[in-house]
C-alpha positions as a Python dict, from the first residue, in 0.01 Angstrom:
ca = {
    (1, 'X'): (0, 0, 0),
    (2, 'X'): (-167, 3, 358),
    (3, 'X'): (8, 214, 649),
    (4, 'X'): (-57, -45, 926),
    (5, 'X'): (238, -222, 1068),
    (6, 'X'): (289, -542, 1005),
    (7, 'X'): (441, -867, 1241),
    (8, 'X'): (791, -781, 1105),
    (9, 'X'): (760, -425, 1204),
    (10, 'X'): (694, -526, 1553),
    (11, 'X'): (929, -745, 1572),
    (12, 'X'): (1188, -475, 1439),
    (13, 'X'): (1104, -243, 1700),
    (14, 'X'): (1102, -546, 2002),
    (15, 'X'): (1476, -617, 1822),
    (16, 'X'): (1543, -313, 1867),
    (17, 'X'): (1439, -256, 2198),
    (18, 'X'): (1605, -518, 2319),
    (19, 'X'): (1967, -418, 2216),
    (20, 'X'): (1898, -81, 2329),
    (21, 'X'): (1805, -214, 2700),
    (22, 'X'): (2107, -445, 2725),
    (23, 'X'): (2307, -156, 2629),
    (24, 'X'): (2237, 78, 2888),
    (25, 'X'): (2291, -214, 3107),
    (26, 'X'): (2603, -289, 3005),
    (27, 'X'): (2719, 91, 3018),
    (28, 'X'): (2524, 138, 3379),
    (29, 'X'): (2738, -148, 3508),
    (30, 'X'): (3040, -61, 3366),
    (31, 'X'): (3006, 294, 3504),
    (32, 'X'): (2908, 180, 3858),
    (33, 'X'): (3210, -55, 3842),
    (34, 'X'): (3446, 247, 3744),
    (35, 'X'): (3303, 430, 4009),
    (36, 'X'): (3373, 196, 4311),
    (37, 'X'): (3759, 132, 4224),
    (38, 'X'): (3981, 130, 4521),
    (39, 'X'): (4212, 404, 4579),
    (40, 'X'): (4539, 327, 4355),
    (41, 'X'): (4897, 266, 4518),
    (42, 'X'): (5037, 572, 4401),
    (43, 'X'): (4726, 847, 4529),
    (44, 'X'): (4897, 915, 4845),
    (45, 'X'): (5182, 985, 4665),
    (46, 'X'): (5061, 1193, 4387),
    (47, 'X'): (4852, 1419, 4645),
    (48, 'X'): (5180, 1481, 4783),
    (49, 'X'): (5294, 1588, 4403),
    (50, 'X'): (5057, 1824, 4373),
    (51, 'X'): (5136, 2044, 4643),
    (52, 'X'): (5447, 2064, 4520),
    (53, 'X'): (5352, 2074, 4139),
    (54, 'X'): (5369, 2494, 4094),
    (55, 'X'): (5758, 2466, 4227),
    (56, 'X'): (5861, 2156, 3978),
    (57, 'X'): (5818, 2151, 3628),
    (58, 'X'): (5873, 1769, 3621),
    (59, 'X'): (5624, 1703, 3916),
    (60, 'X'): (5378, 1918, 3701),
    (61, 'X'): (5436, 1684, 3417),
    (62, 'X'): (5363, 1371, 3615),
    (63, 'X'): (5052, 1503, 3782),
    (64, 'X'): (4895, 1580, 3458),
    (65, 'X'): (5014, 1253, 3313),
    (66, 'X'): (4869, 1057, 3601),
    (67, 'X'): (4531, 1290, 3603),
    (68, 'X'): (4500, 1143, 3234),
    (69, 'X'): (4598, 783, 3270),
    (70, 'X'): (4550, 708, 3631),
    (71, 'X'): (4873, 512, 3602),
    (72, 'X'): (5218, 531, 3734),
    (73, 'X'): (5490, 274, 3708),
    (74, 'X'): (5647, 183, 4031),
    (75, 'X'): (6000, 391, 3841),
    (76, 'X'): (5810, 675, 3792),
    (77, 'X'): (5669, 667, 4178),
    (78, 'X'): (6038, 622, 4315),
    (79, 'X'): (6139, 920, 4109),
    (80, 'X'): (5867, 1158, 4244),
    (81, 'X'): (5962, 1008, 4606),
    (82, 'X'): (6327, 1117, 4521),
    (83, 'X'): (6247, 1483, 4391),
    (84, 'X'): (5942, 1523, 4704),
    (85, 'X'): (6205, 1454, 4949),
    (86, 'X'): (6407, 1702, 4769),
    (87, 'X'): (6173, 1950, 4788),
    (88, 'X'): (6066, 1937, 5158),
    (89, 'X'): (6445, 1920, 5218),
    (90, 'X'): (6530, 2268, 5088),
    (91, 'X'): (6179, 2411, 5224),
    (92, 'X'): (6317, 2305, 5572),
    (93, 'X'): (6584, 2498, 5756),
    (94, 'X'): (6875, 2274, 5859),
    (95, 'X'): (6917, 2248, 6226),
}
């Protein structure tokens, strides 16, 4: 049997090509889009969180949760309101 490629080999390989380039288009895009999301609701908030993460074990929790997910429900954002206000209430002296 001879060694030389054949028309079916090339066109195996163009095939091939082919997927692979759409592919890492679809991936490049997909990145870049990932990339340029705007800021969520909750970032402001969730700074805020992690100043205060080393004094709550609960505010730890939900800064790791939201570090992994990038999520919060709107419950969950009310709740860290409630225990930041907390916090900066017993850091500050009363008047």
């Amino acid at each position: 049997m001879s060694s030389t490629p054949t028309l079916r080999d090339f066109l195996i390989a163009a095939g091939v090509a082919i997927v692979v380039a759409v592919a890492i288009r679809v991936f490049r895009a997909r990145s870049a889009s990932r990339r340029q999301r705007p800021p969520h609701v909750h970032d402001v908030l969730m700074k805020q969180a992690e100043a205060y993460a080393s004094e709550s074990p609960f505010l730890d929790h939900i800064c790791r949760q939201y570090r992994t997910s990038g999520h919060l429900s709107d419950r969950q954002a009310k709740t860290v309101a409630k225990a930041l206000a907390r916090l900066e209430a017993a850091k500050s002296p009363p008047p």
